[in-house]
C-alpha positions in Angstrom: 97.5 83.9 -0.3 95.5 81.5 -2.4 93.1 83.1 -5.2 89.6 81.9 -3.3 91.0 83.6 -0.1 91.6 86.5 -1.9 88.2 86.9 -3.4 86.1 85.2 -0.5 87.8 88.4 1.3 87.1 90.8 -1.4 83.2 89.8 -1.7 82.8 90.1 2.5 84.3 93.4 2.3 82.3 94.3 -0.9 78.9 92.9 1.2 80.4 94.4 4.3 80.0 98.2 2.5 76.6 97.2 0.9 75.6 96.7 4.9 77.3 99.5 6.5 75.7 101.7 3.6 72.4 100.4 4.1 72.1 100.4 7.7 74.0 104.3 7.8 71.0 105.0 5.4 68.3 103.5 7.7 70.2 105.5 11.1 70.2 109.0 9.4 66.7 108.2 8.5 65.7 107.5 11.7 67.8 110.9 13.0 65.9 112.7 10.4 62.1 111.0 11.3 62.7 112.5 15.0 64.5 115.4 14.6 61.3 116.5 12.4 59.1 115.2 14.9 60.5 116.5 17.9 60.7 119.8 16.2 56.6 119.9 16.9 57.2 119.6 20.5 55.0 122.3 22.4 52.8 122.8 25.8 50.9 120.1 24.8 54.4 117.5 24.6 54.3 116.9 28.7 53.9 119.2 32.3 57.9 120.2 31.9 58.7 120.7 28.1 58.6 124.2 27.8 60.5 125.0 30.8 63.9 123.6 28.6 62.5 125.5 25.9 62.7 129.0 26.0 64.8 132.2 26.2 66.5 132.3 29.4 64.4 134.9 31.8 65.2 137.3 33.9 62.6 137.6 36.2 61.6 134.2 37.5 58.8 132.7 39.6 59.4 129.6 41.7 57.8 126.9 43.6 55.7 123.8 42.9 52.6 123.0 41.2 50.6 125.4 43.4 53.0 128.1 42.0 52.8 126.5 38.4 49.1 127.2 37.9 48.5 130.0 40.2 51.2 132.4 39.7 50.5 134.0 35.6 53.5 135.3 34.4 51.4 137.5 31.6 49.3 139.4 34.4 52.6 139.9 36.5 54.5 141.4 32.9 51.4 143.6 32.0 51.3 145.5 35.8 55.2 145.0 36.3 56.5 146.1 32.7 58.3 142.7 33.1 58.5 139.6 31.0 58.1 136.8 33.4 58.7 132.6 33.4 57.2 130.7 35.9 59.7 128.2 36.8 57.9 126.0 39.1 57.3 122.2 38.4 55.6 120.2 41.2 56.6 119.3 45.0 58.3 115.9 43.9 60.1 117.4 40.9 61.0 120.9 42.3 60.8 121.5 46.0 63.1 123.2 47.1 67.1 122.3 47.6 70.1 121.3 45.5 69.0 120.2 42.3 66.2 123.2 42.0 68.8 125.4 43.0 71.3 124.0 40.5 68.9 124.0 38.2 68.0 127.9 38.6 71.8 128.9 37.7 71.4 127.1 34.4 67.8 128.7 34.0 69.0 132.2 34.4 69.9 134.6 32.1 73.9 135.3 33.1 73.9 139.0 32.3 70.7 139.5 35.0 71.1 142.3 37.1 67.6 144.0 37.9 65.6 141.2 38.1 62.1 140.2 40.2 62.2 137.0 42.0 59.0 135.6 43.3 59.9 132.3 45.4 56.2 130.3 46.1 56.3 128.8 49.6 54.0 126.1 51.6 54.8 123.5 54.0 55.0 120.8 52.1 58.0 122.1 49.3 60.0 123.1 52.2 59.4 119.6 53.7 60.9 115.9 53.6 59.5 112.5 54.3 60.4 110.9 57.5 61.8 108.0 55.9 64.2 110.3 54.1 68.1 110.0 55.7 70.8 110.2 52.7 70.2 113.2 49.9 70.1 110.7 47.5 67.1 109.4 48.1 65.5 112.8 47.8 62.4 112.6 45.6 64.1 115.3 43.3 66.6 112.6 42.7 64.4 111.8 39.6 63.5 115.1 38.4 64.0 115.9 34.5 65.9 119.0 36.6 69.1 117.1 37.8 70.3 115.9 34.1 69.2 118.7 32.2 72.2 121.0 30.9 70.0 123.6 28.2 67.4 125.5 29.2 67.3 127.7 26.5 66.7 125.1 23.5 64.1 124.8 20.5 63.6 121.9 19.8 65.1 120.9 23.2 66.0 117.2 21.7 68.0 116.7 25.2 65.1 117.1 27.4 62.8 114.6 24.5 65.9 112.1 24.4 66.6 111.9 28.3 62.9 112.3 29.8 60.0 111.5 26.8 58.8 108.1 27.0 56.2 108.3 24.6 56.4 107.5 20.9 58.0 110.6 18.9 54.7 110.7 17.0 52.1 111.7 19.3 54.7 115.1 19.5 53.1 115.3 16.1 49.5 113.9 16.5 49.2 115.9 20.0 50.9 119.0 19.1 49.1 122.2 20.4 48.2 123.4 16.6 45.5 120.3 16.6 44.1 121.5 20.2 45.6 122.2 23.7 45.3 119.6 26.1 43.6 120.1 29.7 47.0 120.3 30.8 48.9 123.1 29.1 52.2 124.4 29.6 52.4 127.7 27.9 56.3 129.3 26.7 56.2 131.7 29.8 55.9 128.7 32.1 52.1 129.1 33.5 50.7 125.3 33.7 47.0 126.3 32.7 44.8 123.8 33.4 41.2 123.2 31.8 38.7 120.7 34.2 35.6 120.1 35.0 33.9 122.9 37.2 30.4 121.4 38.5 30.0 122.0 42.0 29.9 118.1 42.6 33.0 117.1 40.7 35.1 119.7 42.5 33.6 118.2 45.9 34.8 114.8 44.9 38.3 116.2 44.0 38.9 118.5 47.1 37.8 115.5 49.6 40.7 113.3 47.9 43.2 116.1 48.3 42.2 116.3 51.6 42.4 113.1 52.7 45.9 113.0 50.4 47.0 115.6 53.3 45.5 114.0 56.1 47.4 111.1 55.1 50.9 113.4 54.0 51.5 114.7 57.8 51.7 111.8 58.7 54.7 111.2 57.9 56.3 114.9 56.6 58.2 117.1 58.9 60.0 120.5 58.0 63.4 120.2 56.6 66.2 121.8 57.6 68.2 121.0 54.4 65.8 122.6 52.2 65.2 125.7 54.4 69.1 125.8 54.1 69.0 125.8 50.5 66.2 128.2 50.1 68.7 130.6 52.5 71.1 130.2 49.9 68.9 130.7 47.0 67.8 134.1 48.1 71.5 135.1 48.7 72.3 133.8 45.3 69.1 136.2 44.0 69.7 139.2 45.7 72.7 139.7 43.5 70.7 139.8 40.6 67.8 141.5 41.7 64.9 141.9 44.4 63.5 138.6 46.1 59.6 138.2 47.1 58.4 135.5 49.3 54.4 134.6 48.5 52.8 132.1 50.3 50.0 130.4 48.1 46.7 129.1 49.4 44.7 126.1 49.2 40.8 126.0 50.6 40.4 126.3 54.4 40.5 122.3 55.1 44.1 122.0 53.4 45.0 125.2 54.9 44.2 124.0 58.5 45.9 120.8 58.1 48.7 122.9 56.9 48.5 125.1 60.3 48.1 122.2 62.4 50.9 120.4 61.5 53.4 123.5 60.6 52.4 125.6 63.2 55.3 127.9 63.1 56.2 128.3 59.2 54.8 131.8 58.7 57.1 132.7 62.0 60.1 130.8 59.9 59.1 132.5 57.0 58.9 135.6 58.8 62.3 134.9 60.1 63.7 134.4 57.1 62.2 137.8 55.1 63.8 139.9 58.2 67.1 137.8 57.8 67.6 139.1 54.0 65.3 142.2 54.6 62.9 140.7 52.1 59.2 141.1 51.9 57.2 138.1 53.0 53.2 138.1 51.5 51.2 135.6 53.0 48.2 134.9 51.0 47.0 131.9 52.7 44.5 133.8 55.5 42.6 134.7 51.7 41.4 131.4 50.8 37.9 132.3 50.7 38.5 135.0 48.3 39.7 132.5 45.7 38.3 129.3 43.5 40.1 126.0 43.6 39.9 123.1 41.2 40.5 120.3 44.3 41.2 122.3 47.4 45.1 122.6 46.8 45.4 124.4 43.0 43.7 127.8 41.8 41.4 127.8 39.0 42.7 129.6 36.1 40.5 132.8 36.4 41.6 133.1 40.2 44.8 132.8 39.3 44.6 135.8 37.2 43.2 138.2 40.4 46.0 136.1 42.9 48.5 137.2 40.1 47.4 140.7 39.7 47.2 141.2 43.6 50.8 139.7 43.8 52.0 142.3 41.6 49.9 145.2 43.1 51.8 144.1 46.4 54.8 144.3 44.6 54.4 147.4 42.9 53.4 148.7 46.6 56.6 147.6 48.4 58.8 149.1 45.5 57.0 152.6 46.5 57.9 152.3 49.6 
């Protein structure tokens, strides 16, 4: 091989190496930037964040956003002697069927054995759109739930790589240490949410969520798959401990809508509680005993007396 060959080979690979040097450098750097960053991720990150980032529970509340903010997993530990996680997302991310229940087995501690289960029902998370035929065009289909393997890590840089879509630096600039958001996620699950109270902007906010469910019956009907699944999820519980079924309420207008068009889901509900020999608490005749922030989610400080009473119910069943 001629001598210029030789070295014009000799100074690419020497350049190559200066390259692949310099651009490892700028990588790790880059792994290093966001591995520090994401290590600030708290309640404050996003609504799911901490759900992928705790200890795996043993006594575990589910359901969807109405469960999220009005089931508090600290009042139900302090009456209970339990440490609770609220495991409930929202109705698009984590009604209930496969990939909640799926999800659930990964959530779970393994070694569970005495466990309290408190599964949060309405109409609408045992529901499906009418347009709905094939399973995969379930909304759930693009929940943070179906790809997520660990539930149990912190920093949980899965959940931030598959399902953050933010820049890695407002983890840092919004982290919880600077101030919560309105929206905060604490580590035991409970979505607390801070909003505006005055009579008037609560009006405006329960007359959209109404007309949101005039609008939603439209075109919902009950689904048989997910009342399948939710069967199956309370077999799966039973073996690791004692099931409750609590049915949330909303204000009297969503409640009513609820009725009209799902006349028969307390007798379903009903159904089902005798089927596993279950108890079955329905809440929703209440409504007036508790504050809403739009007609469909408790304010924080009902939450607190709906918890308590939840777990007085409980406590009460266990006597018997």
């Amino acid at each position: 091989m001629p001598i210029l060959e030789i070295m014009s080979l000799s100074i690419f690979s020497f350049n190559m190496k200066k390259f692949l040097i310099k651009i490892s450098v700028y990588i790790l750097g880059i792994i290093g930037l966001h591995s520090i960053l994401g290590s600030y991720a708290d309640g404050n990150t996003d609504d799911n964040y901490m759900h992928f980032a705790v200890p795996k529970p043993q006594n575990i509340i589910m359901g969807d956003s109405r469960g999220s903010q009005a089931v508090v997993p600290n009042v139900l530990g302090n009456k209970l002697s339990k440490r609770f996680d609220n495991f409930s997302l929202n109705i698009v991310q984590s009604p209930y069927g496969k990939i909640y229940f799926e999800a659930l087995k990964r959530k779970i501690d393994p070694k569970t054995k005495d466990g309290i289960f408190i599964l949060t029902v309405n109409p609408w998370n045992l529901a499906l759109h009418n347009g709905v035929k094939n399973e995969e065009d379930f909304p759930e289909q693009k929940s943070p739930l179906k790809s997520m393997q660990f539930y149990s890590m912190s920093p949980n840089y899965e959940y931030l790589l598959r399902n953050y879509r933010r820049s890695w630096f407002k983890i840092y600039l919004e982290r919880a240490e600077v101030g919560r958001s309105n929206t905060y996620l604490h580590d035991d699950g409970w979505m607390e949410v801070n909003i505006n109270m005055e009579s008037d902007s609560v009006k405006i906010r329960t007359e959209e969520k109404v007309e949101f469910y005039r609008q939603l019956v439209t075109h919902q009907h009950s689904s048989n798959e997910r009342l399948n699944v939710f069967n199956d999820i309370i077999s799966y519980l039973q073996k690791k401990g004692k099931v409750y079924i609590v049915r949330i309420p909303a204000a009297k207008e969503i409640t009513n809508i609820e009725n009209e068009k799902f006349p028969e889901f307390n007798k379903v509900m009903e159904d089902i509680s005798a089927k596993y020999s279950v108890d079955y608490f329905d809440f929703s005749k209440n409504h007036r005993n508790y504050v809403f922030t739009d007609g469909n989610h408790m304010h924080k400080e009902s939450s607190k007396v709906f918890s308590a009473q939840i777990a007085d119910s409980i406590a009460q069943s266990q006597k018997n």
